[in-house]
Structures are given as C-alpha cells and as structure tokens.
C-alpha positions as CSV (number, residue, x, y, z in Angstrom):
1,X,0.0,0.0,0.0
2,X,1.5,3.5,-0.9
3,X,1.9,5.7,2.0
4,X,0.5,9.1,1.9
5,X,3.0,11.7,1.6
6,X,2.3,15.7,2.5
7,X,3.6,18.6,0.7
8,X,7.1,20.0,2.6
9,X,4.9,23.3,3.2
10,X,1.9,21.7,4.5
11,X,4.6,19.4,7.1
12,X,6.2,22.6,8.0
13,X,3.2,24.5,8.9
14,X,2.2,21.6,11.2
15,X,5.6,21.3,12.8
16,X,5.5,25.1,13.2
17,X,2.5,24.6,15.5
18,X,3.3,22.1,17.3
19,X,6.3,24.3,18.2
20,X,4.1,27.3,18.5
21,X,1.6,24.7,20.8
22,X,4.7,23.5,23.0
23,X,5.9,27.1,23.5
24,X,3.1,28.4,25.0
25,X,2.5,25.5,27.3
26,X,6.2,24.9,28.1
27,X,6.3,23.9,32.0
28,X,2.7,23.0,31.9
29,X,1.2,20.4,34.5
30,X,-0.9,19.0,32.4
31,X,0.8,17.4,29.5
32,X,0.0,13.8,28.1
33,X,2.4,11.6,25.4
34,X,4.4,15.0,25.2
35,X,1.8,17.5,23.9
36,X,-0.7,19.7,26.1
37,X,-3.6,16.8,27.7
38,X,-7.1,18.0,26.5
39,X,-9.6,19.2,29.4
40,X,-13.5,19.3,28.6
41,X,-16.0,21.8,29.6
42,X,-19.5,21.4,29.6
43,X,-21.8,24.0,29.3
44,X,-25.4,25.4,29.0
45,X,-24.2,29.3,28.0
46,X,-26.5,29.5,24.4
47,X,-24.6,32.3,23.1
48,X,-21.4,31.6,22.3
49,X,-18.3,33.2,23.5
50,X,-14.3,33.4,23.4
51,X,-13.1,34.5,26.8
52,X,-13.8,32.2,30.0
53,X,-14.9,35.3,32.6
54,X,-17.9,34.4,33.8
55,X,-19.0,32.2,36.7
56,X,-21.8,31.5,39.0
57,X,-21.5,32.5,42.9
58,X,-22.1,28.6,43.6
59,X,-19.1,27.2,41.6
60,X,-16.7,29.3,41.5
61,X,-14.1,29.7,38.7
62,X,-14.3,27.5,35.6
63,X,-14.2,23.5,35.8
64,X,-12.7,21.1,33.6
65,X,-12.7,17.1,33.1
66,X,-12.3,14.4,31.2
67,X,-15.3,12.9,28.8
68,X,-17.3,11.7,32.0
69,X,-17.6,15.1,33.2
70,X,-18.3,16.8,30.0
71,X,-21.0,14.2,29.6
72,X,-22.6,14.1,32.9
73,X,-22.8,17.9,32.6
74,X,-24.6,17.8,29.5
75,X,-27.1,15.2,30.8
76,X,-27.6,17.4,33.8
77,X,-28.4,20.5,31.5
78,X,-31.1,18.4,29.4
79,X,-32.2,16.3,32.2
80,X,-33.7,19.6,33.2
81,X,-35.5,20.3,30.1
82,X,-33.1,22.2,28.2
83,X,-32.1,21.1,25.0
84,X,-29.1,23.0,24.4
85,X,-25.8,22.5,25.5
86,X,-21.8,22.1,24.7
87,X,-18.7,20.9,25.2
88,X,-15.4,23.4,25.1
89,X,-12.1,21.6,24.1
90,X,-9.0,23.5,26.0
91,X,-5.6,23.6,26.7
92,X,-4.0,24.5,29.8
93,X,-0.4,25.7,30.7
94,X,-1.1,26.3,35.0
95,X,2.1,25.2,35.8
96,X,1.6,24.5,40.0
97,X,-1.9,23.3,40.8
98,X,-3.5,22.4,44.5
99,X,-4.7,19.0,44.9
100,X,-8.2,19.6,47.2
101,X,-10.9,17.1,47.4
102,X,-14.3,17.7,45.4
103,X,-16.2,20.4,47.5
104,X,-19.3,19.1,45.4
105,X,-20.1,22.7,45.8
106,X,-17.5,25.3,44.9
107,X,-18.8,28.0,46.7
108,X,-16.6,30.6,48.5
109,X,-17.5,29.5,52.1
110,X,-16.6,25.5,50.8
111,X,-13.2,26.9,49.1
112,X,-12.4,29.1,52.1
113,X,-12.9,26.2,55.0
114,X,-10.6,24.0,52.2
115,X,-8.2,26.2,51.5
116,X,-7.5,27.0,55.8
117,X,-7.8,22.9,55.6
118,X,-5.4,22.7,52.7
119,X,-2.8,25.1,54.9
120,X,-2.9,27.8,52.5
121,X,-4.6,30.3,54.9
122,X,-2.5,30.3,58.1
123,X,-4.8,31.6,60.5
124,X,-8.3,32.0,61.3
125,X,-7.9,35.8,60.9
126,X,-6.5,35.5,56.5
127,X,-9.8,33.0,56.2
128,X,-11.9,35.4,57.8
129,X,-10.5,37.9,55.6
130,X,-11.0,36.2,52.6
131,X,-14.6,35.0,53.6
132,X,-15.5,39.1,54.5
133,X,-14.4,40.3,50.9
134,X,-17.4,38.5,49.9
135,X,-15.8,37.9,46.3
136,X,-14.2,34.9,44.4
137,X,-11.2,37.0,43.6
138,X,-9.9,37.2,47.2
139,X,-10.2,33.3,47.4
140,X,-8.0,33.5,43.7
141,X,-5.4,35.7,45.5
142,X,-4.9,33.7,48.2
143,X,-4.2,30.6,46.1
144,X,-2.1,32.7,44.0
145,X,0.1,34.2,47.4
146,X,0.4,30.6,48.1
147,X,1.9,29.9,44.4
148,X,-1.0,27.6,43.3
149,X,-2.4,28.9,39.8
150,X,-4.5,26.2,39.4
151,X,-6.6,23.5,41.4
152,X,-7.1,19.8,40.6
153,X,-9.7,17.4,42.5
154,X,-10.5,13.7,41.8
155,X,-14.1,14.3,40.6
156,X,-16.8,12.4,42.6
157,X,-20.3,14.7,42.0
158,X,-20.0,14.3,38.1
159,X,-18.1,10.9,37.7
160,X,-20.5,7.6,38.1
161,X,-18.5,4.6,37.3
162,X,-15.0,6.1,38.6
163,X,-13.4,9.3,39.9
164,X,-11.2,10.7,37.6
165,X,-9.5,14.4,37.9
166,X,-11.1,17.5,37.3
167,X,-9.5,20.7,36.9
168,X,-10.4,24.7,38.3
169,X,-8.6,27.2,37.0
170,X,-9.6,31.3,37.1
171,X,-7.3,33.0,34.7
172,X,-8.6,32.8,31.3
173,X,-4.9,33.1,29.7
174,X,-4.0,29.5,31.3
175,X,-6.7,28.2,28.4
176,X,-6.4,28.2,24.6
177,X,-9.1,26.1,22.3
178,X,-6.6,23.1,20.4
179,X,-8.2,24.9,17.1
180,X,-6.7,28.5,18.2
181,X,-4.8,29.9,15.2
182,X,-2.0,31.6,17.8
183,X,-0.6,30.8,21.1
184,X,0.2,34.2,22.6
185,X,0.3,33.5,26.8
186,X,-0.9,36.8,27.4
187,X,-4.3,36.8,25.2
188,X,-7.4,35.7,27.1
189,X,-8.7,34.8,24.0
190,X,-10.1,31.0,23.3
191,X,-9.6,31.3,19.2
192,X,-7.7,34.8,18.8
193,X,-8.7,34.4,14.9
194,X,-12.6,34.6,16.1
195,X,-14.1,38.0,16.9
196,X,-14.9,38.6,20.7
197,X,-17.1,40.5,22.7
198,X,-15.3,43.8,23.6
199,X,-17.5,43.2,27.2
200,X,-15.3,39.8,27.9
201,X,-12.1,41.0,27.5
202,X,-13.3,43.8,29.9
203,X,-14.6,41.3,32.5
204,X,-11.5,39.4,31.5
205,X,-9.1,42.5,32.8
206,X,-11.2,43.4,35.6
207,X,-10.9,40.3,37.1
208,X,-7.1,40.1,37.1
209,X,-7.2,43.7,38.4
210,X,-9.5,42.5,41.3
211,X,-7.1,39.6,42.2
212,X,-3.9,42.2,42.5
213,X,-5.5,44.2,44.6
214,X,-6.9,41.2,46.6
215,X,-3.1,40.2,47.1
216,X,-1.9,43.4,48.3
217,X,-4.8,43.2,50.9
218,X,-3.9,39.9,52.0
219,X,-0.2,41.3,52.0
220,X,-1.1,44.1,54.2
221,X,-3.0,41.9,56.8
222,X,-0.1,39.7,57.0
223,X,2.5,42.6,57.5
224,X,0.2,43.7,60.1
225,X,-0.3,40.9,62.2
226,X,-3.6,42.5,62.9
227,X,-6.8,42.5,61.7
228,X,-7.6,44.5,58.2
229,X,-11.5,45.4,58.2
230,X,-12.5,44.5,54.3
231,X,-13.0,47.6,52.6
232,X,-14.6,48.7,49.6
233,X,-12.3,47.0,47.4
234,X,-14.9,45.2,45.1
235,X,-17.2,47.8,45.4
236,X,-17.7,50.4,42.9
C-alpha cells in the first residue's frame, strides 16, 4: 500500500505549531504523550463566546474534566428540560496546581474552610479575611500568594463509574481552544482568529485587576499581624 505523503509546506506548517503549541504550554502540569492533555468543559451558556470570565456565585471559577464530566454535565443540563448544550475543548499551561478534594459545591465559604484545611490560609484571621471580601477573587489571590495557579480534584459529583481528575482554573490566559490559530500567553482569547465580545475582554481584565489588589490586601494583613476590616475594594 503507498503511503501518503504531504507537501514540505503543509509538514512545515504543522511542525511550526506544534512548536508554537509547546511554546506556550512549556512547564505546563498538564501534559500527556508529550503535547498539552485535553480538558473538557460542559456547558449550558447558548450564546457563544471566546473569553472564559464568567462564573456563577455557587461554583466558583471555571471546571474542567475528562469525557465523564463533559458528559454528565450535559445530561444534567437536558435532564432539566433544556435542549441546548456544549462541550469546550482546551488547553491548559497552569504550571503548579493544588490538589483539594471535590467540594461538590464550589462556593466561596466551601473553598475558604478547604483552602484553611489545605494550609494555604495560616490563621483564622487570613480565612476570615478572605470569607468578609465577599468575592471569588480574594479566594484566587490567596491561592495565587500561596503559588497555586491552578486546582485539581479527583471528581466524585459528576463521575458515576469512577473518579477521575477535574480541573479549576480562574485566569482565562491559562486556556487556549486546540483549534486556536495563535498561542500568545498573554491573550485571554479561546480562538484569537474569532471576533470577541469587547465586554469579555473587559470582564477578563477586571478580574485580574480585582485579584492584584486582593493580594496586596492579603499582604497588608499579613505585615500587620492584625486585623484588616474588608474595605470597599470590590465595590464600585
């Protein structure tokens, strides 16, 4: 049988991405048989969009798994009547992540008691803190002061037949589609060749402003050794 040969420019192009691909994910946690592993995101947003920058107050951050995830998700969304729903193929280049068990509910009082659990608040006076600021990016910063960019957890709400990782991750430059035309580490941007909403990348930028100043708060109480009242940081 003759073996399908492809044209030297078509070869090149590939190999250029791959390179491109590698680049961008070098030091990555999450690689599998040498190329970035493929995480899975199910959702019931109907209108399509490029930036992840969104989540609800009950599940905090956005949530990846593997194929059991993705497809219990869905079932959930059209076991409720909705007929809609999708999967999101990403990449993801968090380099450090904390292992935490599955909170079932990723809500910010869950996180907080898991992340004083986990050792990454020291005291009762940082998870107070953080649980007073009344806002998912002060949980963020406090992972992020602690070096974690990322968290994993061996899935056990959405997997039936066995408990395999999922993954929650909050800045939306750790993810690229594996159909992205570019790998630029600093754009939020799922598919940088698809036009996005100008109100994402907003959200997108706000949200990593939010965590800075989170982590100079959490700074501040620390140099104190005293209790910081939670401002107005999050407010407008």
């Amino acid at each position: 049988m003759a073996m399908t040969s492809f044209p030297p420019a078509a070869s090149e192009a590939a190999a250029s991405r791959t390179r491109d691909i590698l680049a961008w994910a070098a030091g990555s946690a999450f690689m599998d048989g040498g190329m970035p592993r493929l995480w899975l995101h199910g959702t019931d947003v109907d209108t399509p969009f490029n930036v992840f920058c969104r989540w609800e107050d009950f599940s905090l951050g956005f949530h990846f798994g593997g194929p059991e995830a993705a497809n219990a998700r869905l079932e959930a969304i059209q076991s409720d009547g909705d007929t809609g729903g999708s999967v999101i193929p990403v990449y993801c280049r968090a380099v450090r992540p904390l292992r935490l068990p599955d909170l079932y509910t990723w809500g910010q009082s869950e996180i907080v008691d898991a992340l004083a659990e986990a050792g990454v608040l020291a005291n009762d006076d940082e998870a107070e803190f953080v649980y007073e600021e009344a806002s998912a990016e002060a949980v963020f910063a406090a992972l992020e002061e602690a070096g974690y960019d990322s968290v994993i957890y061996g899935n056990r709400c959405e997997h039936k037949e066995r408990e395999t990782d999922s993954l929650c991750v909050w800045r939306a430059e750790l993810l690229k589609s594996p159909f992205a035309a570019s790998f630029d580490p600093a754009d939020p941007r799922l598919l940088p060749q698809m036009p996005t909403d100008g109100r994402d990348i907003a959200a997108w930028t706000s949200i990593g402003m939010e965590i800075e100043q989170a982590k100079e708060r959490l700074r501040q109480l620390r140099a104190s050794g005293s209790d910081l009242v939670p401002a107005t940081l999050f407010q407008p």
